[in-house]
C-alpha positions in Angstrom: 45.6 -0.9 34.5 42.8 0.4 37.2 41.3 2.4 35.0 41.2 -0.6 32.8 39.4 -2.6 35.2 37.1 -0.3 36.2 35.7 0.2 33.0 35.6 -3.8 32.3 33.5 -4.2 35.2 31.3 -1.4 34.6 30.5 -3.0 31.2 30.4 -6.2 32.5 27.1 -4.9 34.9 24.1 -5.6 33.1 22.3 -2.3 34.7 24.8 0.0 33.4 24.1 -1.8 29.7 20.6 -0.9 30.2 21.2 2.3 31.5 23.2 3.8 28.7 21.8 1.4 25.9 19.7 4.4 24.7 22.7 6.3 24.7 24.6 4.0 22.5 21.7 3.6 19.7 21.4 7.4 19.8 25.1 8.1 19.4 25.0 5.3 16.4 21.7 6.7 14.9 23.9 10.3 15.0 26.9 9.1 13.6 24.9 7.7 10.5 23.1 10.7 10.3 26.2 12.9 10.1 27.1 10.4 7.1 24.4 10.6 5.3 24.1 15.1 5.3 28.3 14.5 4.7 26.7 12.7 1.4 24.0 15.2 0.6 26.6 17.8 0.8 28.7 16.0 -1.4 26.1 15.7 -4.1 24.9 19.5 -3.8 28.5 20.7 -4.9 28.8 18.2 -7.4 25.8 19.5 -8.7 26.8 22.9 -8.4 30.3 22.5 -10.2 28.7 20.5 -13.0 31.1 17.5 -12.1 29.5 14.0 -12.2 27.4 12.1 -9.4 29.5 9.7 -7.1 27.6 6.4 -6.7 29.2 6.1 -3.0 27.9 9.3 -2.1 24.5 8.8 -3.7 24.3 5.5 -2.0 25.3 6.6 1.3 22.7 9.8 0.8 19.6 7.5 0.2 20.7 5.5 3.3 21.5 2.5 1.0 25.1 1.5 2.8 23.9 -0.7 5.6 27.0 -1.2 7.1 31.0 -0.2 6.0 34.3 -1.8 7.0 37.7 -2.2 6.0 40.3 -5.3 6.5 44.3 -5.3 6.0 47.3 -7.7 6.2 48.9 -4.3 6.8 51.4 -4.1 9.6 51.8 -0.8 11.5 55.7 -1.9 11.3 56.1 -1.7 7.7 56.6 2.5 7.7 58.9 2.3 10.7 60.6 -0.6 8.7 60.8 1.6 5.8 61.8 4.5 7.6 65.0 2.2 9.2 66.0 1.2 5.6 66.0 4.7 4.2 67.9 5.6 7.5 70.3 3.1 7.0 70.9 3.5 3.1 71.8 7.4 4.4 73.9 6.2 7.1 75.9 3.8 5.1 77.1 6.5 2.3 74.0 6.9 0.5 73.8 2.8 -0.3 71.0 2.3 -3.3 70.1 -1.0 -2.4 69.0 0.5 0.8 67.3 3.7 -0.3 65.4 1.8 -2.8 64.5 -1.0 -0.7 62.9 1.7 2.0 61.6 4.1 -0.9 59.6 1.3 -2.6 58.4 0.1 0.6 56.9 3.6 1.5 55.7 3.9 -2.3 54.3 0.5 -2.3 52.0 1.8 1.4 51.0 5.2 -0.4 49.7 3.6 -3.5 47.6 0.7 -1.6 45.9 3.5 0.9 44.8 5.7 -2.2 43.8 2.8 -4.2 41.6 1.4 -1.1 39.8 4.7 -0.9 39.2 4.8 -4.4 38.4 0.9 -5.2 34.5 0.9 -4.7 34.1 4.8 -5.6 32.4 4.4 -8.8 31.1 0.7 -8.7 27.7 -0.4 -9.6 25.8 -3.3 -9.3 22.4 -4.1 -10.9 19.7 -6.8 -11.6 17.9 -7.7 -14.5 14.9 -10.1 -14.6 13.0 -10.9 -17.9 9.7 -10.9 -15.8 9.1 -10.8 -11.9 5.8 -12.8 -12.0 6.0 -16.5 -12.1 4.2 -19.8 -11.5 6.5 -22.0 -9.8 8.9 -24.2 -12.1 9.0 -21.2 -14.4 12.9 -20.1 -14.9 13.5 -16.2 -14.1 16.6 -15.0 -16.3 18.3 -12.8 -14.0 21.3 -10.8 -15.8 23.9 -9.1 -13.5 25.1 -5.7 -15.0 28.5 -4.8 -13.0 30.4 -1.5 -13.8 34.1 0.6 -12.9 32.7 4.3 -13.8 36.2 5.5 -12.9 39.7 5.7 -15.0 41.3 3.4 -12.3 41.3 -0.2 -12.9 40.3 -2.9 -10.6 42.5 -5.8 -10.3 40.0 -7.6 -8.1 36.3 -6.8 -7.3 33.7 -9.1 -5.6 30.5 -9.5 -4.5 28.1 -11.6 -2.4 24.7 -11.1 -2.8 22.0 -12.8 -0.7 19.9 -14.5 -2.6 16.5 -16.9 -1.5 17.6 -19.7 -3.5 20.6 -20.9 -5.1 20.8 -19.9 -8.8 20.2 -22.6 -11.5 24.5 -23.3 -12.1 24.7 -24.4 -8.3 25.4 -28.0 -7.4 22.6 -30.0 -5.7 24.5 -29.7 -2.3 24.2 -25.9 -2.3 20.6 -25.9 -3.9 19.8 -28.2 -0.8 21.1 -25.8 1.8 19.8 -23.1 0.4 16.2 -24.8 0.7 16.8 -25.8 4.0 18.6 -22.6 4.8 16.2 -19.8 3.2 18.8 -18.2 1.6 22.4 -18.6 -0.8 25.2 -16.2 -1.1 25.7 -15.7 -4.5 29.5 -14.7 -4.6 31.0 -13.1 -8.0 34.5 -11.4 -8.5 35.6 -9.6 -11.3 38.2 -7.9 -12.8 37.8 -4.6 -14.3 39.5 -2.1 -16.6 39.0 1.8 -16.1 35.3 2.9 -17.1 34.4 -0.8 -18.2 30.9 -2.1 -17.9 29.9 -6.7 -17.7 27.2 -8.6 -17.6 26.6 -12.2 -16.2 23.6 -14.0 -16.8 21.9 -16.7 -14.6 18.7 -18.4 -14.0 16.1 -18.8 -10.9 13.1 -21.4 -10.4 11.1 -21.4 -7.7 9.9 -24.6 -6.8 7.2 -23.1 -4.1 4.8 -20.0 -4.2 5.8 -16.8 -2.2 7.2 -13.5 -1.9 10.8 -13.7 -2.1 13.2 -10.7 -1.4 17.1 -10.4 -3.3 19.2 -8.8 -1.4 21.4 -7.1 0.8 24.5 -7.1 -1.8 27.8 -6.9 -0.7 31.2 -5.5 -2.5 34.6 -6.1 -1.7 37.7 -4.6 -3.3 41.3 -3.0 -2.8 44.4 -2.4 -3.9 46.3 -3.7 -6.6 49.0 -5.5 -3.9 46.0 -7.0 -1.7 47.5 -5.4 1.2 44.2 -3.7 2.0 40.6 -4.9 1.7 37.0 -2.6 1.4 33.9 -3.5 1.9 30.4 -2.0 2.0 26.9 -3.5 2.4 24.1 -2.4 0.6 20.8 -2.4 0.7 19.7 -3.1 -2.7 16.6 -5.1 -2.3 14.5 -6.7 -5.6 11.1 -8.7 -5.0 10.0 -11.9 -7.2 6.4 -13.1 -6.7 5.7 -16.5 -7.5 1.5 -17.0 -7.9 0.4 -20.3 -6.5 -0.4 -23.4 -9.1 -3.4 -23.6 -11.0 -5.3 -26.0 -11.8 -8.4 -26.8 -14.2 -11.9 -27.6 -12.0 -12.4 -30.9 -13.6 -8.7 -31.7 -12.1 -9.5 -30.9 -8.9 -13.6 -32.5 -9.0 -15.1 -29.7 -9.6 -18.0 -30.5 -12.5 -16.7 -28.3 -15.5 -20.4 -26.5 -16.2 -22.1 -24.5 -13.4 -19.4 -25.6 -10.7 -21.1 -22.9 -8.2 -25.0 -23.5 -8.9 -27.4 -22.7 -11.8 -26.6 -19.1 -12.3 -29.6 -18.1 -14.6 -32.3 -17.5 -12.0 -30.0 -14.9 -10.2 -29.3 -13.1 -13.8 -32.5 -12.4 -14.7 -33.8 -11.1 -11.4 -31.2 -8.6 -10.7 -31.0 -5.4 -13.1 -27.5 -3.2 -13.7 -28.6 0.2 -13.3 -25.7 1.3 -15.9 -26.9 0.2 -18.8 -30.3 1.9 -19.8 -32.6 -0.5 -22.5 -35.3 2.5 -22.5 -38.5 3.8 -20.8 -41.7 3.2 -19.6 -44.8 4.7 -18.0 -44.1 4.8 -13.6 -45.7 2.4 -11.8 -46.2 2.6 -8.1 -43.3 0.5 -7.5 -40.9 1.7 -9.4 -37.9 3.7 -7.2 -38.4 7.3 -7.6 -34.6 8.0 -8.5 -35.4 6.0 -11.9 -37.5 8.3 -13.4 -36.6 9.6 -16.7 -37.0 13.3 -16.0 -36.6 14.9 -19.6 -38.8 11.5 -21.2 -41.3 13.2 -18.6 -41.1 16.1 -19.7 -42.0 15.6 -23.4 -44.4 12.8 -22.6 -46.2 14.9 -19.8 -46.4 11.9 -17.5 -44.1 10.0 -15.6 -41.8 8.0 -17.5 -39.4 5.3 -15.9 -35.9 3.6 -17.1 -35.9 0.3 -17.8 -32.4 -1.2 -17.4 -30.8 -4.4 -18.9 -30.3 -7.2 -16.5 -27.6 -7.8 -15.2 -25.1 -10.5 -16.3 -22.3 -10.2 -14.4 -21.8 -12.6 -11.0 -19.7 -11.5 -8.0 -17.6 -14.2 -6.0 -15.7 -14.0 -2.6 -13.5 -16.7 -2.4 -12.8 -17.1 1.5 -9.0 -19.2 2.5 -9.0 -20.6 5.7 -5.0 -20.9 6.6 -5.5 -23.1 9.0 -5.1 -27.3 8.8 -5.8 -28.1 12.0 -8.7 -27.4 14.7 -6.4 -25.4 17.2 -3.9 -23.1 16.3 -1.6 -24.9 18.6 -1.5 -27.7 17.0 0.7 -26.3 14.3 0.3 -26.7 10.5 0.7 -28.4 7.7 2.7 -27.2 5.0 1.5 -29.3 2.1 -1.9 -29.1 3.3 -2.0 -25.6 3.0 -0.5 -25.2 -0.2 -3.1 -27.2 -1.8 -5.6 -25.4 -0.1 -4.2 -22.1 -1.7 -3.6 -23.7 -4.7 -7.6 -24.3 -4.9 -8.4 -21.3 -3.9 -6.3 -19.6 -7.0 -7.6 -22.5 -9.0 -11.1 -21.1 -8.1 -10.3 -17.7 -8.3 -8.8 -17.8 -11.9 -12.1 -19.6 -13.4 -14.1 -16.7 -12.1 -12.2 -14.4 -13.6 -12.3 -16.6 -17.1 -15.8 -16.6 -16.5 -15.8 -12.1 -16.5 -16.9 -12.6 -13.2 -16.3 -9.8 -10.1 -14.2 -11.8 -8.2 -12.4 -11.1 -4.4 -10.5 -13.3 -2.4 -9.7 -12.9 1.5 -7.9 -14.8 3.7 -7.0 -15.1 7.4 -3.8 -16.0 6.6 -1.4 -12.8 7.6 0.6 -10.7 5.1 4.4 -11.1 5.2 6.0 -8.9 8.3 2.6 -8.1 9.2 -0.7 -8.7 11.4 -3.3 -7.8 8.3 -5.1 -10.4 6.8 -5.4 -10.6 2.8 -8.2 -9.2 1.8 -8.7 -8.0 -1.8 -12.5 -6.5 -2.8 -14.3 -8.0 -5.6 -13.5 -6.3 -9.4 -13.8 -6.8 -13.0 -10.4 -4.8 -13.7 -7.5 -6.5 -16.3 -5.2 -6.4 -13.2 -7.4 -8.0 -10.7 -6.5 -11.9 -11.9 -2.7 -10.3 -10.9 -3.9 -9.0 -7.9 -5.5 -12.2 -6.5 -2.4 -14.6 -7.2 -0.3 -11.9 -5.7 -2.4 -11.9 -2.6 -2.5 -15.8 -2.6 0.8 -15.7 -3.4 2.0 -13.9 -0.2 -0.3 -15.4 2.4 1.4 -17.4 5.2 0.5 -20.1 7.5 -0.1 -17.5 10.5 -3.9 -16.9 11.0 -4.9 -13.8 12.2 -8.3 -14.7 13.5 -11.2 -17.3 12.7 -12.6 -18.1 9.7 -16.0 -17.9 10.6 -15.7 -14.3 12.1 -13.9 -12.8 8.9 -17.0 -14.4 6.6 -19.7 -12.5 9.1 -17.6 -9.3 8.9 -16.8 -9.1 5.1 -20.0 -11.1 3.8 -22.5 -7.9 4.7 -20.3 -5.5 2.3 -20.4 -8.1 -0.6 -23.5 -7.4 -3.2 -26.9 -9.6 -2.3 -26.7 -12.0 -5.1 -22.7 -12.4 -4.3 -21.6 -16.3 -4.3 -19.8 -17.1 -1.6 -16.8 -19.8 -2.1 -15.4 -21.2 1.4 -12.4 -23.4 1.0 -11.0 -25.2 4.4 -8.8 -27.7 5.0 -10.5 -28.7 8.1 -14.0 -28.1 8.8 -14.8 -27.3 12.2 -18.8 -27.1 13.6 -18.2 -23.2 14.0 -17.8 -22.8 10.1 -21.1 -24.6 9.4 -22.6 -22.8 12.0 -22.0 -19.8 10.1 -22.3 -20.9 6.5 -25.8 -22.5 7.5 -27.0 -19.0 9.3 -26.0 -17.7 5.1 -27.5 -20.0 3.7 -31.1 -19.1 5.6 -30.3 -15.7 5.0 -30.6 -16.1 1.3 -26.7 -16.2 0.4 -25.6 -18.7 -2.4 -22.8 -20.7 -0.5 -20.7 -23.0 -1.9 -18.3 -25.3 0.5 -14.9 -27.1 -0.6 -13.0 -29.1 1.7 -9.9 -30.8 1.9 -9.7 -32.6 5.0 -10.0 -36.3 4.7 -13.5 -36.8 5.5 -15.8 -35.6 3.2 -18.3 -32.9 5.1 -22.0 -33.1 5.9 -24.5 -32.1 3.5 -27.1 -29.6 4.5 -30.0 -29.4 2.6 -29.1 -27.7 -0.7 -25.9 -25.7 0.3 -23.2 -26.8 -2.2 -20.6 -28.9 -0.8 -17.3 -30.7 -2.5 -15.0 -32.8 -1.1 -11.8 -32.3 -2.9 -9.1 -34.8 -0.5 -5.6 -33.5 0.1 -4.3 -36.7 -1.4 -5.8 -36.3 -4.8 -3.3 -35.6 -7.8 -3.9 -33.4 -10.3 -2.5 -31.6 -13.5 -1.7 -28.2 -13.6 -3.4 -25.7 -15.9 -0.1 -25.9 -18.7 -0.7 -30.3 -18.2 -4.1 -30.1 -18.9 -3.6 -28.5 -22.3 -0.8 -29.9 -23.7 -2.5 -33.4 -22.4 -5.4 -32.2 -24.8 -3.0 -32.0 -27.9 -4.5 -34.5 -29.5 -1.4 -36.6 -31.2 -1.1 -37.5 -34.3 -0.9 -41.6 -34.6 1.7 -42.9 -37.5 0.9 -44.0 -40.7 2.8 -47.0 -42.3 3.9 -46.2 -45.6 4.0 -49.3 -48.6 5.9 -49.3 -51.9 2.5 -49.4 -53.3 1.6 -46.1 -51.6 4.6 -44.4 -52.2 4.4 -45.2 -56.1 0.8 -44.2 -56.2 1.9 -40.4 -55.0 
């Protein structure tokens, strides 16, 4: 009892914690170590042998079993129990009923242990989505493949797997917690014969852009009696990004030809040095890395390339995250939504247009510091990359707006457009955009706070208010359907066919 005590108080002192807390996490970090070179070990001999892979022992290799418990309704009592009715069935003349009674007891314990062990040896769990990219509305099919690659049956085998929303089958009361919650735990049980493989299908929609993450899963099982219960948690993560809403230009303003300026001045003055149209005699000032060496060779006087102009356009599309002046003042979540929704809006009519097209943001990436910044390209993928990086932006800014466009704005190409969209536009940004515009940048400014901005000379400024409704990119066409109107058909018309 002293002993008792003493250790209760010890633990109870807040300085021995702290003392020994390293100790603790190091003896943990050990013991799940020793697990996991158990596992390797286990897969090197099966490997050796030639006999098949365990999952568990894969799974606990690659460090995927987060965490590993068992539960019982089992009582300590029951072998002694048994133990007295075998004892008793001896001492009363070998009686049956008693030896049977204690026998099957003990029989009943030894099966339920070695089916416990073996319940979740074996047992796979996989997803399935028919794509991983969507716009939000868009339904995800997401097929659950669920398999017993073991002779032993299960008579019972569940799992709960955490998922960010609740799938489309829920009732509204567990779609609403889950919205308000961040996550739903997606419970299925199943009952499976030896070596037996099942699918389940279900459907997710997103109502809101973002990164989401599926996952930790978590399987139960035991044996056939319920006397003893398994668990295991692992980590088997899946991502679903879905891009921010689009919408056409005109929906959001925007005049639908030359949105960002008259673009033909700028095409015709810059040259891609790529494409060759032929040669010319030098002239003093012509760059001496264009000559045409073997031209002035044969020609015996210098002889310059001559290059087609260029007629591509670069734009850096600039988010600022944040909806108020300060960044105490909080944020405003539909506010910045739209404002990301503009910017992808933006974004994709560049990239219609074949344009090189980068977008940065000071809004932070997910479990990070980092802003989003993705460099200008021409690439198939770079439309994917640019929702992807809208897509995962939050509210938390990592810096000013201002100071990211003077950092990033001297590695962009001179003739670059540069595309600033703000929900609130502070004197600090105008500063900045006005010092561009002097410098000889074409600037183009889109706000969404309720005031429209001041103009400044020629600098290109819409005022796009957070309270305006649009249509999305999928309205807008099937709004332009044009509908076919109903004839009315007489008996004259119908005997003239």
């Amino acid at each position: 009892m002293e002993s008792a005590t003493h250790l209760q108080s010890l633990i109870s002192n807040p300085s021995f914690v702290m003392q020994n807390f390293e100790t603790y996490e190091l003896t943990v970090r050990e013991s799940r170590r020793d697990v996991q070179k158990k596992a390797r070990r286990n897969l090197m001999l099966a490997a050796a042998t030639g006999q098949p892979l365990d999952t568990a022992d894969f799974a606990q290799a690659r460090g995927m079993v987060v965490r590993e418990r068992e539960n019982s309704i089992f009582s300590d009592a029951w072998p002694i129990l048994a133990a007295v009715f075998v004892i008793i069935g001896l001492a009363a003349g070998r009686n049956e009923a008693w030896l049977v009674l204690g026998f099957t007891l003990l029989l009943i314990i030894a099966v339920s242990r070695v089916w416990k062990n073996l319940s979740l040896v074996g047992v796979t769990y996989e997803r399935s989505f028919d794509r991983t990219r969507v716009f939000p509305g868009e339904p995800i099919a997401m097929t659950l493949t669920v398999g017993n690659h073991k002779p032993l049956p299960l008579t019972w085998l569940q799992f709960q797997d955490e998922l960010p929303i609740a799938p489309g089958e829920s009732d509204e009361i567990a779609k609403l917690a889950s919205e308000v919650a961040g996550k739903h735990l997606y419970q299925n049980t199943f009952s499976l014969h030896g070596r037996e493989k099942t699918q389940r299908h279900t459907t997710l929609t997103f109502s809101r852009r973002g990164y989401y993450k599926l996952g930790p899963v978590t399987y139960r099982s035991g044996d056939i009696f319920t006397l003893f219960t398994r668990e295991q948690q692992r980590r088997y993560i899946d991502t679903l990004v879905v891009y921010p809403q689009i919408w056409p230009l005109t929906e959001l303003g925007l005049p639908a030809k030359e949105p960002f300026g008259d673009l033909r001045v700028r095409r015709s003055l810059f040259s891609d040095p790529v494409k060759t149209q032929g040669i010319r005699d030098y002239q003093p000032q012509d760059r001496f890395r264009d000559v045409h060496w073997k031209a002035t060779a044969r020609r015996g006087h210098l002889q310059t390339k001559v290059y087609d102009p260029a007629v591509g356009m670069t734009m850096a599309v600039f988010l600022n995250v944040a909806t108020y002046p300060k960044h105490w003042m909080g944020f405003n979540p539909d506010l910045l939504e739209r404002a990301v929704s503009v910017a992808a809006s933006i974004a994709n009519f560049g990239v219609e247009q074949k344009w090189s097209v980068g977008v940065y943001a000071n809004g932070s990436v997910p479990n990070s510091d980092q802003p989003i910044r993705i460099l200008p390209g021409r690439s198939p993928e770079q439309l994917n990359h640019l929702l992807e990086g809208l897509a995962v932006v939050t509210e938390f800014a990592t810096g000013a707006i201002e100071k990211m466009i003077l950092r990033e704005s001297p590695g962009l190409p001179w003739a670059a457009t540069v595309v600033v969209v703000t929900a609130v536009v502070t004197d600090e940004i105008l500063i900045t955009l006005l010092r561009l515009k002097e410098a000889g940048r074409r600037v183009v400014l889109i706000s969404l706070a309720d005031a429209p901005p001041p103009v400044f000379g020629d600098m290109l400024t819409y005022h796009i208010p957070a309270g305006q409704n649009s249509r999305s990119a999928t309205e807008a066409a099937l709004s332009a359907i044009p509908t076919p109107q109903p004839t009315e058909l007489t008996p004259e018309a119908i005997t003239a066919s």
